[in-house]
Rosetta silent file (secondary structure, phi, psi, omega in degrees, C-alpha in Angstrom):
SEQUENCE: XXXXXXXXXXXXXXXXXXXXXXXXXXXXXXXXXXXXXXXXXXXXXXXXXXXXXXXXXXXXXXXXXXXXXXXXXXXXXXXXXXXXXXXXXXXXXXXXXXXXXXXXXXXXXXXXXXXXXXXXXXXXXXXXXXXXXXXXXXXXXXXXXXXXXXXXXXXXXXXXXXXXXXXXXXXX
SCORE:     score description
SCORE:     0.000 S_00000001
   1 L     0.000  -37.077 -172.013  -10.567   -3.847  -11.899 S_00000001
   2 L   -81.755  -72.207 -138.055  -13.449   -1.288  -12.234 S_00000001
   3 L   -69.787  -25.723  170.103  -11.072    1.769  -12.561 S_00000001
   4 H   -69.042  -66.356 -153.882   -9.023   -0.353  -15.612 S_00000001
   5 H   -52.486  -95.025  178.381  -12.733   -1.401  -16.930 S_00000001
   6 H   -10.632  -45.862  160.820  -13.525    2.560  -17.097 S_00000001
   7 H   -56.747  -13.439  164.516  -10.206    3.282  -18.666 S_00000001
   8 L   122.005  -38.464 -178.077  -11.294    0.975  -21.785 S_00000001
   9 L   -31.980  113.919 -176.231   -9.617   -1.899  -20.615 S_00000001
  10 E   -73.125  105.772  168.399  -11.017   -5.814  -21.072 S_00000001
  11 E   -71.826  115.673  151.039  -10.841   -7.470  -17.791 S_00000001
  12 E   -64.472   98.885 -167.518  -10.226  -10.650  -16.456 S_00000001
  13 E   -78.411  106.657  144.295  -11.690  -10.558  -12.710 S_00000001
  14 E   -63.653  124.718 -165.677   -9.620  -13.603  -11.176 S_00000001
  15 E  -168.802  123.605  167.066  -11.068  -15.073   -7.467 S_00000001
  16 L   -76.305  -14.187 -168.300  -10.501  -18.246   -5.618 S_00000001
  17 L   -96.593   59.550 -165.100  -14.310  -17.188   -4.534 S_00000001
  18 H   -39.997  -64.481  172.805  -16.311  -17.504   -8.030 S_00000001
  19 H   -29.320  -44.797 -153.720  -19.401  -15.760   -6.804 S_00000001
  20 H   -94.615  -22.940 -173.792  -17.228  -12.570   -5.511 S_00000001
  21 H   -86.193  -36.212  168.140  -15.129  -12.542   -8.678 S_00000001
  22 H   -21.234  -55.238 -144.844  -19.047  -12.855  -10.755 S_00000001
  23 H   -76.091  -41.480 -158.573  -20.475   -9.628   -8.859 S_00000001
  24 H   -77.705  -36.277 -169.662  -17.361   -7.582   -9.686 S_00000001
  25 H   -54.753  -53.156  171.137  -17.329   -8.658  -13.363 S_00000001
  26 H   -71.559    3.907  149.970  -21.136   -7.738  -13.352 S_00000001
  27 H   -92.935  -15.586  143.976  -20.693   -4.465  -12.136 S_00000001
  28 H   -41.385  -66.714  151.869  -18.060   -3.426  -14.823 S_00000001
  29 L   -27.495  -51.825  179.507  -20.485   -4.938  -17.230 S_00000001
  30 L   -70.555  -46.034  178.356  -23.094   -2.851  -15.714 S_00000001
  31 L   -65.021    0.146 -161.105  -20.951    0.129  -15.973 S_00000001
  32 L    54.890   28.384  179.049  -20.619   -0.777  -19.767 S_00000001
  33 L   -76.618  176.230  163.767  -17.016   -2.282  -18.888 S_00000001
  34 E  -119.788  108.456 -170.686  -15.892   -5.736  -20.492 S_00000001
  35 E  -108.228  128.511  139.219  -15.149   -8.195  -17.453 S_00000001
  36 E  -152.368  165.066 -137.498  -15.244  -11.875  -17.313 S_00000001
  37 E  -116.039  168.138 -149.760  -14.404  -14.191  -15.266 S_00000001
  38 E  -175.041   93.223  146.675  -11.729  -17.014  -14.237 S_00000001
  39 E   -28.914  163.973 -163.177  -11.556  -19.000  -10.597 S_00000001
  40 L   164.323  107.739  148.980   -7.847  -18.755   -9.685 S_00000001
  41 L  -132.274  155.826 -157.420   -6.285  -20.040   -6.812 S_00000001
  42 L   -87.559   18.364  165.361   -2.839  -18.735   -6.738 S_00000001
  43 L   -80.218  -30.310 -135.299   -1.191  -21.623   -4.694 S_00000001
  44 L  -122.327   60.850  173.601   -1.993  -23.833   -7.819 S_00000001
  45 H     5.012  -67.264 -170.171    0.845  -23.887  -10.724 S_00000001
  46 H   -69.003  -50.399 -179.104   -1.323  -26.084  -13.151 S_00000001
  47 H   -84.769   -4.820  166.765   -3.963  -23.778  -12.624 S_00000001
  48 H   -84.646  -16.219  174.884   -2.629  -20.304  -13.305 S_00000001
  49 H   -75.348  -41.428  171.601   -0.988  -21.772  -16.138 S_00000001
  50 H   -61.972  -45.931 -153.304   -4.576  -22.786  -17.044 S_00000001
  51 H   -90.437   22.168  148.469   -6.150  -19.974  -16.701 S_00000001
  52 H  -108.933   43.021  157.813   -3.842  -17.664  -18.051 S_00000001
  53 H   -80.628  -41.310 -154.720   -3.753  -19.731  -21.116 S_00000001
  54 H   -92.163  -28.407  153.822   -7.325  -19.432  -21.220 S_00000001
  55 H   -36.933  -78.877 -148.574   -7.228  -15.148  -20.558 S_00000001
  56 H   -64.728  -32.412  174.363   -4.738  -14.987  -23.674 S_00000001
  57 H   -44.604  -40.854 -162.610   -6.783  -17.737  -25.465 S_00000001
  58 H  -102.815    5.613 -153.645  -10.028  -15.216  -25.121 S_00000001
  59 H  -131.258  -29.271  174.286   -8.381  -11.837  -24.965 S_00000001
  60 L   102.979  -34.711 -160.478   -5.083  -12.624  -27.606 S_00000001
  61 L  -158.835 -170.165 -179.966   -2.481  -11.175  -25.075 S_00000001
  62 L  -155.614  125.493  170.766   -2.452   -9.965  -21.110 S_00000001
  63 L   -99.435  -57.538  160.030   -0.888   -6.170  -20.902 S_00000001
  64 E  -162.703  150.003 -154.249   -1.544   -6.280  -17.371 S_00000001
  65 L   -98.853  151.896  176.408   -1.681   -8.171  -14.029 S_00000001
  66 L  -111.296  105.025  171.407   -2.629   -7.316  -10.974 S_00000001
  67 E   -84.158  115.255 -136.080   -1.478   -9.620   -8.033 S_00000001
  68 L  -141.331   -9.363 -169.380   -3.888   -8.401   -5.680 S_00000001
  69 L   -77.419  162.252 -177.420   -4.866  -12.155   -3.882 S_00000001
  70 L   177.059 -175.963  174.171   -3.753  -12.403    0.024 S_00000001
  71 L  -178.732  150.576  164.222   -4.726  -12.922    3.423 S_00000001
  72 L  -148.000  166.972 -177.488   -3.731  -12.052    6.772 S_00000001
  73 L  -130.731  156.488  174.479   -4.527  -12.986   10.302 S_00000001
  74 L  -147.186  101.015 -166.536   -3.386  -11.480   13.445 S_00000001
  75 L  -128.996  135.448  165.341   -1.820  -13.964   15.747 S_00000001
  76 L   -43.576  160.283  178.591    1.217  -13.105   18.560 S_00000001
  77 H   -58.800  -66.378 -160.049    4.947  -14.094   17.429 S_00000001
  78 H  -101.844   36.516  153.106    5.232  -16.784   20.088 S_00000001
  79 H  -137.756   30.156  165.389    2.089  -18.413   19.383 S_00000001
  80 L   -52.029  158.580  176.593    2.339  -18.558   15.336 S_00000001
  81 L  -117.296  171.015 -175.648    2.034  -22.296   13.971 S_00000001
  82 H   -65.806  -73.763 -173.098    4.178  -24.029   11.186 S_00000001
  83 H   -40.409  -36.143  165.657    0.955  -24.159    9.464 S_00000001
  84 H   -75.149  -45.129 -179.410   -0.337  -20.359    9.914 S_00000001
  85 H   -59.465  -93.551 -170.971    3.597  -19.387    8.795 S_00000001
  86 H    -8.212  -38.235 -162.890    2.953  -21.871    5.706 S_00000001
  87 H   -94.025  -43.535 -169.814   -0.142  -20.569    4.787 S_00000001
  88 H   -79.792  -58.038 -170.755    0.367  -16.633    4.932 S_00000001
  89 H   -54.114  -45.473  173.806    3.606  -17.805    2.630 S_00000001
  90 H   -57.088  -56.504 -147.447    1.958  -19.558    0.075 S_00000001
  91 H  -106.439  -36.247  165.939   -0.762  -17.576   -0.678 S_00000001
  92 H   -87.629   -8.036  173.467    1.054  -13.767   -0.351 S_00000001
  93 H  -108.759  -47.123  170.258    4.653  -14.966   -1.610 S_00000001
  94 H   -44.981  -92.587 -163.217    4.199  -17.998   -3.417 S_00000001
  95 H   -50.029  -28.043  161.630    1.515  -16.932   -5.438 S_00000001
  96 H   -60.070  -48.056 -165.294    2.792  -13.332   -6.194 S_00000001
  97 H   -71.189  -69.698 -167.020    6.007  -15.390   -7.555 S_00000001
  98 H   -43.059  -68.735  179.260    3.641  -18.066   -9.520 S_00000001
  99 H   -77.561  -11.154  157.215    1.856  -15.725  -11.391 S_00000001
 100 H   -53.917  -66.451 -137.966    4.472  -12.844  -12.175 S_00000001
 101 H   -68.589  -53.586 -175.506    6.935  -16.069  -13.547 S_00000001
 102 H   -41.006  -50.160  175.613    3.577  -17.264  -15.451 S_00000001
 103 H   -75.963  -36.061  177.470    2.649  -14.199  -17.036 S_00000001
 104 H   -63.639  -29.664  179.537    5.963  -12.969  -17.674 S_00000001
 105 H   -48.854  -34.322 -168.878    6.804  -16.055  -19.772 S_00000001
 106 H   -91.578  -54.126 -165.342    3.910  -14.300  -22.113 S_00000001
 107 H   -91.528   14.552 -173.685    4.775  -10.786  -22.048 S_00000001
 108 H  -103.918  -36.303 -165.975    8.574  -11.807  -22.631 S_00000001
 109 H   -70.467  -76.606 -174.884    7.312  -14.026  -25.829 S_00000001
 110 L   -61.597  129.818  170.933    5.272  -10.819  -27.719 S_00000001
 111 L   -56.897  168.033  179.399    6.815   -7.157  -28.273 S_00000001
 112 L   107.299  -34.773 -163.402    5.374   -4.471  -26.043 S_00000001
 113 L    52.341  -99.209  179.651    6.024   -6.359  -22.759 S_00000001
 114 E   151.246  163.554  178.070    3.508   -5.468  -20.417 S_00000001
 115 E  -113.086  143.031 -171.440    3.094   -4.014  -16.723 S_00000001
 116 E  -109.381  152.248  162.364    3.226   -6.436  -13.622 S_00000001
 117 E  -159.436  130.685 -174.422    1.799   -4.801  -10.143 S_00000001
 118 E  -137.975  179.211 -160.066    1.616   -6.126   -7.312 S_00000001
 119 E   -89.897   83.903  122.314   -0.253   -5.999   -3.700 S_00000001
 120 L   -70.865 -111.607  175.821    2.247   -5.440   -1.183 S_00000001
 121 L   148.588  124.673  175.439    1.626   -3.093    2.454 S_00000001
 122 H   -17.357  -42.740 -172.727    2.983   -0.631    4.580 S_00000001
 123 H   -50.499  -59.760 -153.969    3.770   -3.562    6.901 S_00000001
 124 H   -63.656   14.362 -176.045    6.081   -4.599    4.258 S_00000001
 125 L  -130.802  -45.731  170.364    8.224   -1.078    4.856 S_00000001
 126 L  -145.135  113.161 -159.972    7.814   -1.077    8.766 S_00000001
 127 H   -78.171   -5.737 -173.776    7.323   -3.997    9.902 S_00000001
 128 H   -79.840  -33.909  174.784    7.403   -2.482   13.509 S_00000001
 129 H   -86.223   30.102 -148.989    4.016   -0.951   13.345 S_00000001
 130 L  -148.943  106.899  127.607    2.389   -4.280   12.505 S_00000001
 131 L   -56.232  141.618  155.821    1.795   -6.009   16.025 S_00000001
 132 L    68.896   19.417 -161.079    0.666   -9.664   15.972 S_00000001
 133 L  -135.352   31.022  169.821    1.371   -9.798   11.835 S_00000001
 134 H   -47.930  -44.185  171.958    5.086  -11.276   12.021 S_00000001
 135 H   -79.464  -47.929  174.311    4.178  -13.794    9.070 S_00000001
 136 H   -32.028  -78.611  154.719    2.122  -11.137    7.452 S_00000001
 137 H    -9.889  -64.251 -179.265    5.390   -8.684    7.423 S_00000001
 138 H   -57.919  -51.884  155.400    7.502  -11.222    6.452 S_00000001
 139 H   -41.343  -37.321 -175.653    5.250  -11.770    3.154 S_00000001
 140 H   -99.518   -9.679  163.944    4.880   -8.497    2.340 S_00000001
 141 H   -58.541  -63.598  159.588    8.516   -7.657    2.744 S_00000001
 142 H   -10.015  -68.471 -165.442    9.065  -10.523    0.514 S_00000001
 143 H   -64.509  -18.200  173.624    6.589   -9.120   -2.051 S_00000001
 144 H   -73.240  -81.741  168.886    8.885   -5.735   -2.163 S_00000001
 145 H   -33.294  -23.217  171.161   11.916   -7.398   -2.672 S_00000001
 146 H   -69.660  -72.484 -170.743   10.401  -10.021   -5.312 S_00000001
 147 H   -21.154  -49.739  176.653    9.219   -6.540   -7.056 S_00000001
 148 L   -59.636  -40.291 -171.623   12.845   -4.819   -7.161 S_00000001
 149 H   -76.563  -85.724 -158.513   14.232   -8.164   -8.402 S_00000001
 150 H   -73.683   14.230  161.830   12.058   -8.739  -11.244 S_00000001
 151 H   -47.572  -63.477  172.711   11.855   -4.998  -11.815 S_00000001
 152 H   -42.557  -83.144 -178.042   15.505   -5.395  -12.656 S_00000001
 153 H   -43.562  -52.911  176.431   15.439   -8.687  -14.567 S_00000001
 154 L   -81.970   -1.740  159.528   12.209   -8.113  -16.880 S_00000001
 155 L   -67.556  -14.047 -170.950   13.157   -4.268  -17.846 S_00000001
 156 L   -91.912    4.146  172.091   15.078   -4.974  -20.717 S_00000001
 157 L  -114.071    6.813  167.099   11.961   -6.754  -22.279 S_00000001
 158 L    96.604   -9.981 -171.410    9.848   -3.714  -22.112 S_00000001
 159 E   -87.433  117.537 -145.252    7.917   -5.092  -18.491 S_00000001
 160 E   -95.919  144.429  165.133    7.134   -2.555  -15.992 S_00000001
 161 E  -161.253  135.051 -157.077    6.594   -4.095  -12.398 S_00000001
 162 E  -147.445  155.135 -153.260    5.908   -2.251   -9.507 S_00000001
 163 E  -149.029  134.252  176.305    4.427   -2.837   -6.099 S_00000001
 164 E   -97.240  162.961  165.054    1.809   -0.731   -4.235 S_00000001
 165 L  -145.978  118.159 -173.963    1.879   -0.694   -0.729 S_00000001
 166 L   -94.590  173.307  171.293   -1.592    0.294    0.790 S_00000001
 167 L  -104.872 -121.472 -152.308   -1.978    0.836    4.996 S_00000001
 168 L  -110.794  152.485 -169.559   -4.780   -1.442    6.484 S_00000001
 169 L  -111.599   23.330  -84.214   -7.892   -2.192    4.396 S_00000001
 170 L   -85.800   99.636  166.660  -10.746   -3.591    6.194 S_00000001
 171 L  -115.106  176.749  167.213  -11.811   -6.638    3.922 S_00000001
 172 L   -89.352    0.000    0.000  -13.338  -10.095    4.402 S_00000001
């Protein structure tokens, strides 16, 4: 978000955390960027549909998204729960799918089309070097393979979509 804000770029900072997406918006701001800000959690249909209604409502258009929300845990294979599977699915598969399909509906609708990117992870390439991350893995495989797929499907409308894959991050 800051290195687009630098580059000229109007941001939306997006956060299921309101406070965390505030501070980054006000450091862009600070930086003489233009940030502002939108709760988002990306489990929630109705609400990514709101709020990126409410982006193009303030902004005219979305060029480009970043799917960047996730979570991981690090629990053994044979003591994962339905519920810990569920949850690392939802929120790194799910929600990469909800808001690609959301946004794309929008950059398929305007000319220019627009760039999609999204937050995958080395895990998601070798899943072997990822002890105790079995659900993790599986998500971020997932998010490579969504990527390729709509790569395919959404080039002929001008929409670039691509997938980073970072190694381990230390975040909260």
């Amino acid at each position: 978000a800051e290195m687009l804000a630098a580059e000229g770029a109007t941001v939306a900072v997006t956060d299921l955390d309101e406070k965390l997406a505030q501070q980054t918006a006000e450091g862009i701001v600070q930086k003489g960027g233009k940030a502002e800000v939108w709760t988002l959690d990306v489990t929630n249909r109705a609400e990514i549909k709101t709020v990126t209604a409410g982006i193009i409502g303030r902004f005219g258009r979305i060029d480009i998204w970043v799917n960047n929300a996730g979570i991981s845990t690090m629990t053994p294979f044979l003591d994962l729960t339905e519920r810990e599977w569920d949850n690392m699915h939802t929120v790194n598969g799910s929600g990469v799918f909800f808001c690609s399909q959301e946004v794309a509906k929008h950059m398929v609708s305007r000319p220019g089309g627009g760039k999609i990117v999204n937050n995958a992870s080395m895990a998601g390439k070798r899943g072997g070097n990822a002890p105790y991350l079995a659900h993790y893995v599986y998500t971020k495989f997932g998010v490579i393979g969504l990527t390729q797929a709509m790569a395919k499907e959404l080039a002929p409308y001008g929409i670039n979509v691509n997938a980073v894959c970072p190694g381990y991050v230390a975040t909260p």
